[in-house]
C-alpha positions as CSV (number, residue, x, y, z in Angstrom):
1,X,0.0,0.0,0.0
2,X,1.5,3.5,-1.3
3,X,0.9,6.7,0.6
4,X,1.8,10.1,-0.3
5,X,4.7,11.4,2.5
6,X,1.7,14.2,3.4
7,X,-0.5,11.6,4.0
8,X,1.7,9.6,6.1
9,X,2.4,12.0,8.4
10,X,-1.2,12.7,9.0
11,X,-1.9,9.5,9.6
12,X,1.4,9.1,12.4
13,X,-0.5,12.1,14.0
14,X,-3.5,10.1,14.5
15,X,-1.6,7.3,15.5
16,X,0.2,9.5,18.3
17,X,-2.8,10.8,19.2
18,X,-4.5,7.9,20.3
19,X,-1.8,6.0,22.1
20,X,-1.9,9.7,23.9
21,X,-5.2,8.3,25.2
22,X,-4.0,5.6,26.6
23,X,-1.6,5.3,30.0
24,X,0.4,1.8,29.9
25,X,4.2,1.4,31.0
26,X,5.5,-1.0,29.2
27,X,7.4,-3.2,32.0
28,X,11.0,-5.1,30.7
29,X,10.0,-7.8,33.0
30,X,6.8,-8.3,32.4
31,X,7.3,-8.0,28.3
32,X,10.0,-10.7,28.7
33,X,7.6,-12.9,30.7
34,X,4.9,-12.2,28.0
35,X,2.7,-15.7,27.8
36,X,2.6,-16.6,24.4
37,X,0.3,-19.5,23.0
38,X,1.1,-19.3,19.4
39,X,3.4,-17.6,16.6
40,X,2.7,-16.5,12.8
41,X,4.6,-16.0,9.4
42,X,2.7,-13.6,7.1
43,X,2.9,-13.5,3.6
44,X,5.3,-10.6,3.9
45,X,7.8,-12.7,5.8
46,X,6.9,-11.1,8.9
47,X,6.7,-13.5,12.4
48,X,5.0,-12.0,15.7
49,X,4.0,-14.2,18.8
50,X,-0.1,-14.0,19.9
51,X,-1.5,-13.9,23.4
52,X,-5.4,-15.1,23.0
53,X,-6.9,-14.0,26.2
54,X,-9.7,-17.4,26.4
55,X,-6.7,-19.5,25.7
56,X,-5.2,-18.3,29.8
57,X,-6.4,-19.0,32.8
58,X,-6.4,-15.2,34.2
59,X,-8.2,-13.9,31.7
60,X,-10.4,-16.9,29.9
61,X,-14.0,-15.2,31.4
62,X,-12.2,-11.5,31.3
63,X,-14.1,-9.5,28.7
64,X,-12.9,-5.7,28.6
65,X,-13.3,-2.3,26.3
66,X,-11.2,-1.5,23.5
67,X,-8.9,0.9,25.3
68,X,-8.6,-1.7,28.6
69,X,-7.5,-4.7,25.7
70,X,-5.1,-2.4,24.6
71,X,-3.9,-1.3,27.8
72,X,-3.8,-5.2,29.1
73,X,-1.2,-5.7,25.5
74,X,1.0,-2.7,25.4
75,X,2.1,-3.3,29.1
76,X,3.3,-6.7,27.7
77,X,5.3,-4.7,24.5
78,X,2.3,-6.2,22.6
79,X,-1.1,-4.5,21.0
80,X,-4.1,-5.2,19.7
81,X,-4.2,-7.9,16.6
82,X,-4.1,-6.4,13.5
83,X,-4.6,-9.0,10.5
84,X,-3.1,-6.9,7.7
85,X,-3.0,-9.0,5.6
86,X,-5.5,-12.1,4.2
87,X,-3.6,-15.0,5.1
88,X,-2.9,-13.5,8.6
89,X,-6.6,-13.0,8.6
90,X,-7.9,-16.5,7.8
91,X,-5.4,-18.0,10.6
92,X,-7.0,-15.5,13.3
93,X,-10.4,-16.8,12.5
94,X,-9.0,-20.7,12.7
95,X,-8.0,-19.7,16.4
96,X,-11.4,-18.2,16.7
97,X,-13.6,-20.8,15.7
98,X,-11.3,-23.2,17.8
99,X,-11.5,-21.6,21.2
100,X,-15.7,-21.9,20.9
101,X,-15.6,-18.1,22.3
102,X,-19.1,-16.1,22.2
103,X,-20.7,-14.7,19.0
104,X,-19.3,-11.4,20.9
105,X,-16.2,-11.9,19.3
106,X,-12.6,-10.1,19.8
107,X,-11.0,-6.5,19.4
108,X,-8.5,-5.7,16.9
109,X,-5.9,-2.5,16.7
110,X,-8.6,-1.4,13.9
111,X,-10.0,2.2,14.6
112,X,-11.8,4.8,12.6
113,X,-10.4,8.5,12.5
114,X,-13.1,10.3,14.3
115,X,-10.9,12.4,16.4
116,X,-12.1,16.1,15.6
117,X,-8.2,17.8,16.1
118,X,-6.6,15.2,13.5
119,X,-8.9,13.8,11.2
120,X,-9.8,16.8,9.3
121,X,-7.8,15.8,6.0
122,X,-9.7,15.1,3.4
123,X,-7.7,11.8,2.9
124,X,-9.6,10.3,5.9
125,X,-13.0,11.4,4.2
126,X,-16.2,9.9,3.9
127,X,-14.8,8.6,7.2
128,X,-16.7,5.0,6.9
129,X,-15.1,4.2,3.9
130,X,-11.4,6.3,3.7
131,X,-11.1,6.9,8.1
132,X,-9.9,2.7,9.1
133,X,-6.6,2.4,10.1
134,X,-4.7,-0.1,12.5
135,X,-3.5,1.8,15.1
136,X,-1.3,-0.6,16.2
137,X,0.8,-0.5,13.4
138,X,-0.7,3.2,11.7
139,X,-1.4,1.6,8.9
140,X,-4.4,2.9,6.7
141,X,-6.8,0.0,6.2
142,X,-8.1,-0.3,2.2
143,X,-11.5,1.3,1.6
144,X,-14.5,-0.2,3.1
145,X,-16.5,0.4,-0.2
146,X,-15.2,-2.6,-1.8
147,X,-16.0,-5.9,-0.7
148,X,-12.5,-7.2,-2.0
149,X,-11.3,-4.8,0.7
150,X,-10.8,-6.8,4.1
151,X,-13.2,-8.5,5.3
152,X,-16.2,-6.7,6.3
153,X,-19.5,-8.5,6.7
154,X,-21.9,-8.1,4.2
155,X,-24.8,-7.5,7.0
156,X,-25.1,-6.2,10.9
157,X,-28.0,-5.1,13.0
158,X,-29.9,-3.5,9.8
159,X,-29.0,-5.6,7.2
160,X,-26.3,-3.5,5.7
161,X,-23.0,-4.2,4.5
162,X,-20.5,-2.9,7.6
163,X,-19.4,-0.7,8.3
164,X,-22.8,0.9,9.4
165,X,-22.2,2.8,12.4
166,X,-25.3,1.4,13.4
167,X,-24.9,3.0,16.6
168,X,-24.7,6.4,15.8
169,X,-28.4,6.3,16.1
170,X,-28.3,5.7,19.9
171,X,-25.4,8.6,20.1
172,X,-22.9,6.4,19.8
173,X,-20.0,5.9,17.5
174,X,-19.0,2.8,16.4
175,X,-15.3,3.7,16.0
176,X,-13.4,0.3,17.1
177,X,-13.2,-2.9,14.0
178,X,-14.3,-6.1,16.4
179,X,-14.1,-9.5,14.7
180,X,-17.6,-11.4,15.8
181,X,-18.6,-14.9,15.8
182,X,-21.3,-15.5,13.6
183,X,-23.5,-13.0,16.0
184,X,-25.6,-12.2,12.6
185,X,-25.5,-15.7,11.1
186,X,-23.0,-14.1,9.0
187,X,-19.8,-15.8,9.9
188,X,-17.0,-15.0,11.5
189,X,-16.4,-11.5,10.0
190,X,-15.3,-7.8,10.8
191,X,-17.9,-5.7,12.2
192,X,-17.6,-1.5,13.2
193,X,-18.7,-1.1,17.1
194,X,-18.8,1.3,19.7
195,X,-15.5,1.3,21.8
196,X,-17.1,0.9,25.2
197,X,-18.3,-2.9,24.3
198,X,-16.8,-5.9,26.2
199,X,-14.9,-8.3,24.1
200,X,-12.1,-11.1,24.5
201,X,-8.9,-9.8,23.1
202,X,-6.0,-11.1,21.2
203,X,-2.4,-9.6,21.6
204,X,0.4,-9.3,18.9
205,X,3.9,-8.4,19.2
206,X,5.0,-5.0,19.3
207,X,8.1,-4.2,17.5
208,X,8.3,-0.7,18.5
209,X,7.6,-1.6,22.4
210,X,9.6,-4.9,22.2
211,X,12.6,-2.4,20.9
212,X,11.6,0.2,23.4
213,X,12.4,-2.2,26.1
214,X,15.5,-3.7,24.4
215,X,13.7,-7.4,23.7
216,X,13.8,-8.9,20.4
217,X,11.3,-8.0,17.5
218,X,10.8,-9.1,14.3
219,X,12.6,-6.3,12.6
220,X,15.9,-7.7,13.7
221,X,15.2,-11.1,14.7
222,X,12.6,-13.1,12.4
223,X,12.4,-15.8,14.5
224,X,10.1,-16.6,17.0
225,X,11.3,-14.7,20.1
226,X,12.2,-17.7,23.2
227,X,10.9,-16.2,26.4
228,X,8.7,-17.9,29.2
229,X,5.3,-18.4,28.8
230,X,4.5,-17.1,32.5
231,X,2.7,-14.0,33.2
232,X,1.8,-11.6,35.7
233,X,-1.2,-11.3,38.2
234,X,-4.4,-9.8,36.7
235,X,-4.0,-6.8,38.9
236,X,-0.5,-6.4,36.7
237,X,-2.3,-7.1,33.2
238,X,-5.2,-4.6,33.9
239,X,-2.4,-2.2,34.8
C-alpha cells in the first residue's frame, strides 16, 4: 500500500494521538515474561507471537473495552491484533472458531479517524469508507466500499453491509473494528462497534515496544522470540 509522504504524516499524527489516550508502561519484565500461545509467518515474511486472552487462565471469562484490551497488551510490549493482511486473517479466524468463544467476538488495533483535532484531512474522508486504520501498526486499512477490501460483513444489526455505524443512532460511534462470531448468522467476519463494548482480546507483538524495552522484534530477529510463557497477576495485566 503506497501513501503520499503528506499523507503519512497525517496519519502518524493520528496514531500519536491515540496511544496519547492511553496510560500503559510498558514493563521489561513483564514484556519478557509475556505468555505466548502461538506464533505466525505472514505473507510478507513477517513473524510476531499471539496472546489469545480465552486461551489463559487469568483472563479466559475476562471480557474488557477497546482501550482496557489495549492497555492489558502494550504493558506486555504487545497490542491489539491487526490482520493486515488475508492470510494472517484466515489464521486468526481458525484460532477463533477453535477456542468456541461467544458470537461477541474479539477487538482488533482497527480504529476509525473520528478524532475532531486530526482527522480533518480530506484523505480520511467519507470517514466510513477512507477513516480505518490499524492503530497498532498506523497503517491505513483499504477502503470499506469494496467488498475485496478486508473482510467486512456483508450484513449487521440493519441488514447492511459494515461498516454501518449502526450505533450512531443511539449517540454512539461505532469507531473500534471487532471481529464477531457469527453473531448475525453471518460468519466469522469484521464488524464497526462502539469502543465501550466488552470483548475477548488477542495480543500481537509490538516491534516498536519490544525495541523500546531492548527485547527482540521481528525487525531484527525473524524468528520466534524464546521467552517464558509465565505472566503476571491480573491486577498487573489490567495495569
Amino acid at each position: 500500500m503506497i501513501y503520499s509522504s503528506t499523507r503519512i504524516i497525517l496519519l502518524l499524527g493520528v496514531f500519536a494521538s491515540v496511544c496519547s489516550k492511553f496510560r500503559f508502561v510498558p514493563d521489561p519484565d513483564t514484556c519478557a515474561r509475556r505468555k505466548i500461545h502461538d506464533s505466525f509467518t505472514d505473507s510478507r515474511g513477517v513473524t510476531h507471537n499471539y496472546f489469545f486472552s480465552w486461551e489463559d487462565d487469568r483472563t479466559n471469562n475476562l471480557q474488557v473495552t477497546w482501550s482496557e484490551a489495549r492497555n492489558i497488551c502494550r504493558r506486555h510490549c504487545m497490542d491489539l491484533v491487526s490482520p493486515e493482511t488475508p492470510r494472517e486473517n484466515s489464521w486468526l479466524k481458525r484460532r477463533i472458531a477453535k477456542g468456541y468463544i461467544s458470537r461477541d467476538g474479539i477487538w482488533t488495533s482497527g480504529r476509525k479517524c473520528n478524532f475532531d483535532s486530526q482527522c480533518n484531512s480530506a484523505d480520511f474522508y467519507p470517514l466510513l469508507v477512507n477513516g480505518w486504520f490499524w492503530s497498532a501498526v498506523a497503517e491505513k486499512i483499504k477502503p470499506t466500499d469494496n467488498s475485496l477490501n478486508g473482510d467486512w460483513s456483508d450484513t449487521g444489526a440493519t441488514g447492511r453491509p459494515q461498516p454501518d455505524n449502526y450505533e450512531a443512532s443511539k449517540g454512539e460511534d461505532e469507531g473500534c473494528l471487532a471481529i464477531l462470531n457469527n453473531f448475525y448468522n453471518d460468519g466469522i467476519k469484521w464488524h464497526d462497534a462502539a469502543c465501550h463494548h466488552k470483548k475477548y482480546f488477542v495480543c500481537e507483538d509490538s516491534d516498536d515496544l519490544l525495541e523500546s524495552v531492548g527485547a527482540n522484534s521481528s525487525r531484527n530477529n525473524r524468528k520466534k522470540n524464546p521467552v517464558n510463557r509465565e505472566v503476571g497477576t491480573m491486577e498487573q495485566l489490567k495495569r
